[in-house]
Every structure is written in C-alpha cells, then in structure tokens.
VMD Tcl script that builds the backbone (N, CA, C; Angstrom):
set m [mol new atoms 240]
animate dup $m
set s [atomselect $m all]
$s set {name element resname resid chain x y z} {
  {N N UNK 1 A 0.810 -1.193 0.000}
  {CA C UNK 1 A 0.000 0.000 0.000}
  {C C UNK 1 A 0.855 1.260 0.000}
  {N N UNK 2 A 2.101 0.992 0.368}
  {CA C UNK 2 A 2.864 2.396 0.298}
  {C C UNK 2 A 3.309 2.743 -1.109}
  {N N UNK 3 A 3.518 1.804 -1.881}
  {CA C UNK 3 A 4.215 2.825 -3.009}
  {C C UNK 3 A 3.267 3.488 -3.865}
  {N N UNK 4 A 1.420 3.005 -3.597}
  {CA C UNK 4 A 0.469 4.521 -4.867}
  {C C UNK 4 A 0.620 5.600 -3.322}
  {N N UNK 5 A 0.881 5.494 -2.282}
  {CA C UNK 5 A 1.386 7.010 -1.933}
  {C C UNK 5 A 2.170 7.697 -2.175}
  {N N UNK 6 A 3.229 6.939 -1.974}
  {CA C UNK 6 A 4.684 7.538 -3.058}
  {C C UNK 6 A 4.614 8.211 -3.716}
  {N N UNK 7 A 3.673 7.242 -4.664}
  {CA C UNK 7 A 3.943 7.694 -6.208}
  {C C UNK 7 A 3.294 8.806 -6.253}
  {N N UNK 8 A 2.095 8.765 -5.972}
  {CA C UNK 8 A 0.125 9.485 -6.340}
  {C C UNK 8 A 0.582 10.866 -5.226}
  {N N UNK 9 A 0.752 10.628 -4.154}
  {CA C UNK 9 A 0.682 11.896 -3.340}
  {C C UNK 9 A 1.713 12.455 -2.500}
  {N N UNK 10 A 2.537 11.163 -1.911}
  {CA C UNK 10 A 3.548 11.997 -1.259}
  {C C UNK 10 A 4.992 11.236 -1.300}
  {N N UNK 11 A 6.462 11.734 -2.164}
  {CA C UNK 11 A 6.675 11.339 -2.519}
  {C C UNK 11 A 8.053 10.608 -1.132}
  {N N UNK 12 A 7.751 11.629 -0.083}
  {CA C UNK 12 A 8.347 11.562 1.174}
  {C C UNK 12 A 7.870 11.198 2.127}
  {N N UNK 13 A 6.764 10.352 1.807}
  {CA C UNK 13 A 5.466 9.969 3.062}
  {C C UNK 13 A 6.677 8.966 3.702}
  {N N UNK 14 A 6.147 8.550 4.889}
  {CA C UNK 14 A 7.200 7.720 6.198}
  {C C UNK 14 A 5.677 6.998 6.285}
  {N N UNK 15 A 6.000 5.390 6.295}
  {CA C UNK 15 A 4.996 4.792 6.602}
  {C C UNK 15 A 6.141 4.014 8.295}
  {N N UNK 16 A 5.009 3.722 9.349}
  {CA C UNK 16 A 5.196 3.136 10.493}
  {C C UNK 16 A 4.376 1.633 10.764}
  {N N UNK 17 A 5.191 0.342 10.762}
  {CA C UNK 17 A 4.303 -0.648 11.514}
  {C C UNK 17 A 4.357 -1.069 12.618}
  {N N UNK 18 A 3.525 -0.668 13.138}
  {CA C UNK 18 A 3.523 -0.982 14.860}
  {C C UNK 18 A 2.418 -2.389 15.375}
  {N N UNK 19 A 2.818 -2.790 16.174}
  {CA C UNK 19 A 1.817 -4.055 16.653}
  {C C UNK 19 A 0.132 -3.470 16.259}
  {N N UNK 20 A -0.682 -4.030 16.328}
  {CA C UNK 20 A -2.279 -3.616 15.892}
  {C C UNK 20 A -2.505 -3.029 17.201}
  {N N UNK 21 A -2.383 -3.507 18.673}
  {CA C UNK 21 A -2.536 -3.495 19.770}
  {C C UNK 21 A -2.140 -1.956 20.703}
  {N N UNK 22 A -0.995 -1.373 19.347}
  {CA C UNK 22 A -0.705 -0.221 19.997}
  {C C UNK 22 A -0.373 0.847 19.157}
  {N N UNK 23 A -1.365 0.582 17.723}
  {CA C UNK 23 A -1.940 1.525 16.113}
  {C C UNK 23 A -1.973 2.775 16.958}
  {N N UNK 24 A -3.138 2.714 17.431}
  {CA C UNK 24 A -3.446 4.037 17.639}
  {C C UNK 24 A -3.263 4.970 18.623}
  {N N UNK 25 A -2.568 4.456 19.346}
  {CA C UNK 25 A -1.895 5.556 20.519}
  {C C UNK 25 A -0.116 5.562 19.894}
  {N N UNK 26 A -0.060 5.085 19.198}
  {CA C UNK 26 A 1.369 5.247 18.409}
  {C C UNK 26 A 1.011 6.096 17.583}
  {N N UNK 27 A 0.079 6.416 16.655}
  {CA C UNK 27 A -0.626 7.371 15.820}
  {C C UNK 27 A -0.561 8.594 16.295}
  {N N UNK 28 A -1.169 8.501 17.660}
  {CA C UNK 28 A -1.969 9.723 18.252}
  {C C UNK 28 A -0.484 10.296 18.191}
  {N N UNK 29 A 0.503 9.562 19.285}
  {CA C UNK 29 A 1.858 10.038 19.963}
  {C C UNK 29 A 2.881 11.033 18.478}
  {N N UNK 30 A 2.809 10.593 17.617}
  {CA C UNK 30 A 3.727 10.618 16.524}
  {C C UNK 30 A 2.918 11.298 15.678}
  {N N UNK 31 A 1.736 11.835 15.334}
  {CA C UNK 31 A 0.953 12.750 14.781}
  {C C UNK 31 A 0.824 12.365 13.440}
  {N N UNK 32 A 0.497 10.345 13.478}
  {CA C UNK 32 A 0.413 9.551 11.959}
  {C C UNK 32 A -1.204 9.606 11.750}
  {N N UNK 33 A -1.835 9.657 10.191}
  {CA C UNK 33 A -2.914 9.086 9.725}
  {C C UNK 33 A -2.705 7.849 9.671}
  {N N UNK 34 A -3.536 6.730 10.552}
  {CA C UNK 34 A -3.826 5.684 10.463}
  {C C UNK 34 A -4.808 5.260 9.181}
  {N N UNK 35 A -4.470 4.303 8.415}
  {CA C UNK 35 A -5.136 3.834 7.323}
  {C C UNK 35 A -4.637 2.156 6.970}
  {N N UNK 36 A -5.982 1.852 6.583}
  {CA C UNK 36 A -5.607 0.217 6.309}
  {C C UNK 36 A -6.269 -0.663 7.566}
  {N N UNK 37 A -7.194 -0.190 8.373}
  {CA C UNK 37 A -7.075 -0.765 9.787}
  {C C UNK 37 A -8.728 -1.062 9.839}
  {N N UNK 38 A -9.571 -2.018 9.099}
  {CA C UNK 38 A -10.425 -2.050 9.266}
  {C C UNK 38 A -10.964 -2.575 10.599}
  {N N UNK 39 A -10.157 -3.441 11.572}
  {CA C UNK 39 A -10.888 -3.297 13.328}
  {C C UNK 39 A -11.211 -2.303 13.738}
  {N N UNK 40 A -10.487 -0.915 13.627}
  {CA C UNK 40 A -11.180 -0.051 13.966}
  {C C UNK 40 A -12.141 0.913 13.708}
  {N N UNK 41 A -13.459 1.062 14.263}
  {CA C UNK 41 A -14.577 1.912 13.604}
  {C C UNK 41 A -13.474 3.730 13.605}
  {N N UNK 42 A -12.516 4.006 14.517}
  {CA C UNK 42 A -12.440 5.562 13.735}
  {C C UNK 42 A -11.667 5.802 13.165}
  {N N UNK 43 A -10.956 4.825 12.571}
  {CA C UNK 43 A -10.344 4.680 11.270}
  {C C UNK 43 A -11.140 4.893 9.799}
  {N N UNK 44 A -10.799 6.130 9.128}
  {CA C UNK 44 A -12.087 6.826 8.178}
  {C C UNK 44 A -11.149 5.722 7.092}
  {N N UNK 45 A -9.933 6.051 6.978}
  {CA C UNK 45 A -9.044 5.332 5.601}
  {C C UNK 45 A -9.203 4.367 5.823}
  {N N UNK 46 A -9.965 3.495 5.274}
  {CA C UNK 46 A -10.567 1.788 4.906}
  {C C UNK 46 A -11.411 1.534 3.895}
  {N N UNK 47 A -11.129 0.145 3.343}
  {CA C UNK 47 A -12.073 -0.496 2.201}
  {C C UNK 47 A -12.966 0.212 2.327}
  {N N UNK 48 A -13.945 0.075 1.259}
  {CA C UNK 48 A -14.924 1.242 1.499}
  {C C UNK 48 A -15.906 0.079 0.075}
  {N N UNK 49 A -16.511 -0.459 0.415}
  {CA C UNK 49 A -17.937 -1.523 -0.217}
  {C C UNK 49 A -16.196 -1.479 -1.239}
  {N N UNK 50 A -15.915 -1.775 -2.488}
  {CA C UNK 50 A -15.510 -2.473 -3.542}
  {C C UNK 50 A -14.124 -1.726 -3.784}
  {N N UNK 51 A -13.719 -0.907 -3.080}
  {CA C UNK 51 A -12.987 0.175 -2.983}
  {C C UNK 51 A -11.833 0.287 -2.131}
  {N N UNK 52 A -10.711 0.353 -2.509}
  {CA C UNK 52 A -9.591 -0.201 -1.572}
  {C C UNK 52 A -9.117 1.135 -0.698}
  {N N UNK 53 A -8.299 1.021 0.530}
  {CA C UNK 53 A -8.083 2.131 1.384}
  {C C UNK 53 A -7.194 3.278 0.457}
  {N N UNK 54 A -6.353 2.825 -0.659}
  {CA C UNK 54 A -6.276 4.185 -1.119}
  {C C UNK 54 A -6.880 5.202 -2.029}
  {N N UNK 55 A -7.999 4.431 -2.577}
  {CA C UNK 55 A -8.993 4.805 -3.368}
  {C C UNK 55 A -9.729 5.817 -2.091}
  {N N UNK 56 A -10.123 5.044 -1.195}
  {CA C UNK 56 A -10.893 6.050 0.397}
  {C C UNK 56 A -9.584 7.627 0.334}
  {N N UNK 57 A -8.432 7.116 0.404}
  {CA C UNK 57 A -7.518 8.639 0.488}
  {C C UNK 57 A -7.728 9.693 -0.882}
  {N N UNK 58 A -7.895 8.909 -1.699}
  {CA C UNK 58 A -8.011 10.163 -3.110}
  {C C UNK 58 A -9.659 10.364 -2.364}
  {N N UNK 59 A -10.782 9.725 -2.114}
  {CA C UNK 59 A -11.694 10.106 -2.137}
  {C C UNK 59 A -11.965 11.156 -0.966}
  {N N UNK 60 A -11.382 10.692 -0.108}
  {CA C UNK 60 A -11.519 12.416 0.988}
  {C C UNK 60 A -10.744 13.397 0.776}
  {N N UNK 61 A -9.316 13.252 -0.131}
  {CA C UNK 61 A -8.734 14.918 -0.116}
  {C C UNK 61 A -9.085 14.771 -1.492}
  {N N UNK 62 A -10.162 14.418 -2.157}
  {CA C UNK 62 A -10.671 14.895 -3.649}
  {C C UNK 62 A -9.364 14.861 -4.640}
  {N N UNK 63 A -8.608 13.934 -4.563}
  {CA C UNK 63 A -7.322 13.800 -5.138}
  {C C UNK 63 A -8.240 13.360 -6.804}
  {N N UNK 64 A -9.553 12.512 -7.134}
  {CA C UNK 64 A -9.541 12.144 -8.326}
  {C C UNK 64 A -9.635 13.237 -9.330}
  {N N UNK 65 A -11.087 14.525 -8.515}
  {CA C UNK 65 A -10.785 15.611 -9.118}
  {C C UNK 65 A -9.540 16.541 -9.737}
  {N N UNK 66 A -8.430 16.508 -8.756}
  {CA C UNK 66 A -7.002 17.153 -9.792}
  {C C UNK 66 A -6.203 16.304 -10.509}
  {N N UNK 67 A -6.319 15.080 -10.715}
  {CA C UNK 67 A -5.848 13.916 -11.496}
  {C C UNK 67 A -6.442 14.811 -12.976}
  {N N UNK 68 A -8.036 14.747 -12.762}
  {CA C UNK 68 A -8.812 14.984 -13.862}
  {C C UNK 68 A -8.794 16.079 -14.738}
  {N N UNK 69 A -8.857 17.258 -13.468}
  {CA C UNK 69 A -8.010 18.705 -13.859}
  {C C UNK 69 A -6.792 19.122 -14.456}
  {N N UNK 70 A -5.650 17.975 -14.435}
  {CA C UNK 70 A -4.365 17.898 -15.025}
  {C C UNK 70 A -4.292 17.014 -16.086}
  {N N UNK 71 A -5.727 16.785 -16.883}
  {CA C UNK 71 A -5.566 16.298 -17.770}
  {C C UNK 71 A -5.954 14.580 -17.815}
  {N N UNK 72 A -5.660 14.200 -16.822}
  {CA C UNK 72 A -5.926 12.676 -16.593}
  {C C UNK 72 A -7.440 12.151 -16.705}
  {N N UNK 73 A -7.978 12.301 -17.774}
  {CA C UNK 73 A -9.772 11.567 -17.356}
  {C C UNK 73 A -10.362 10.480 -16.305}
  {N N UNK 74 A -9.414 9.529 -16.802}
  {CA C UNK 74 A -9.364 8.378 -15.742}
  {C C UNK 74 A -9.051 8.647 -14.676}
  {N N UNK 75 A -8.233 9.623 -14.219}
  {CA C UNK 75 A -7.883 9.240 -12.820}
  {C C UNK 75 A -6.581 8.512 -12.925}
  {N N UNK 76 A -6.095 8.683 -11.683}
  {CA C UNK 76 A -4.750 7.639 -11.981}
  {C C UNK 76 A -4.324 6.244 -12.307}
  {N N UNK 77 A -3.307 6.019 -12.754}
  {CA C UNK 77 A -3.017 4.754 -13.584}
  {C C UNK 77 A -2.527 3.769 -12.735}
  {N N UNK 78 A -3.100 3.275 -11.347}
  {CA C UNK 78 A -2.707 2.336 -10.290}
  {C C UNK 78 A -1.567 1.165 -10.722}
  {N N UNK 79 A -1.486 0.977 -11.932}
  {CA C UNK 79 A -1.126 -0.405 -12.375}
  {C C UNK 79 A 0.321 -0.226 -12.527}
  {N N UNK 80 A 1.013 1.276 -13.501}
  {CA C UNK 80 A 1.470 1.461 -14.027}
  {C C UNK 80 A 2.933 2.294 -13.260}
}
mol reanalyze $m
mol bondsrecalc $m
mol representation Tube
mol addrep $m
C-alpha cells in the first residue's frame, strides 16, 4: 500500500508498523494518519464496499478531481 502514496501523493510519506494493539496511541503520539485498519470503527481510511483504502484517500482529499483537472480523465493509472 505504500508505493500509490509515493507515487500518487507523497513522494516523502514515512509509513510506520507498529503491533495492531498499539496503532493508535502510536498514531496519536507521533501525529500519523492511520489507514488500512479495518478493526477499527475511527479509522475513516478503509475499504470502502468495492474500494480499496487508497482509493478512500483520493476520495476524501478529492485527489480524483485534480488527477482529472491535469488532464488525466481516468484518474490515476494504479497499475502502471
């Protein structure tokens, strides 16, 4: 899951894996967006019905809209 962040949005993002048991007070402490973590209900970045957690990140900072705006119709090229 880290490299369409990389690539798509940040090209200096720092991903952290910490035990599941201590996600989110490691989050809180270190000032990380937790994503990928469907046990937890306040975890917003998750599958979403057919839709994978980074599809959920373009869909809350409206990332498909400036894909589209820069020319891209589709949206970005996940594969590629």
């Amino acid at each position: 899951m880290s490299w369409p962040i990389r690539r798509f949005i940040d090209p200096r993002a720092e991903f952290f894996f910490v035990p599941e048991e201590q996600l989110l007070e490691t989050a809180r402490q270190i000032g990380a967006t937790v994503f990928d973590a469907n046990r937890f209900p306040e975890v917003k970045l998750n599958h979403r019905a057919e839709r994978c957690s980074f599809e959920a990140i373009l869909e809350d900072w409206n990332w498909e809209k400036l894909w589209k705006e820069c020319g891209s119709p589709g949206g970005p090229d996940y594969d590629s």
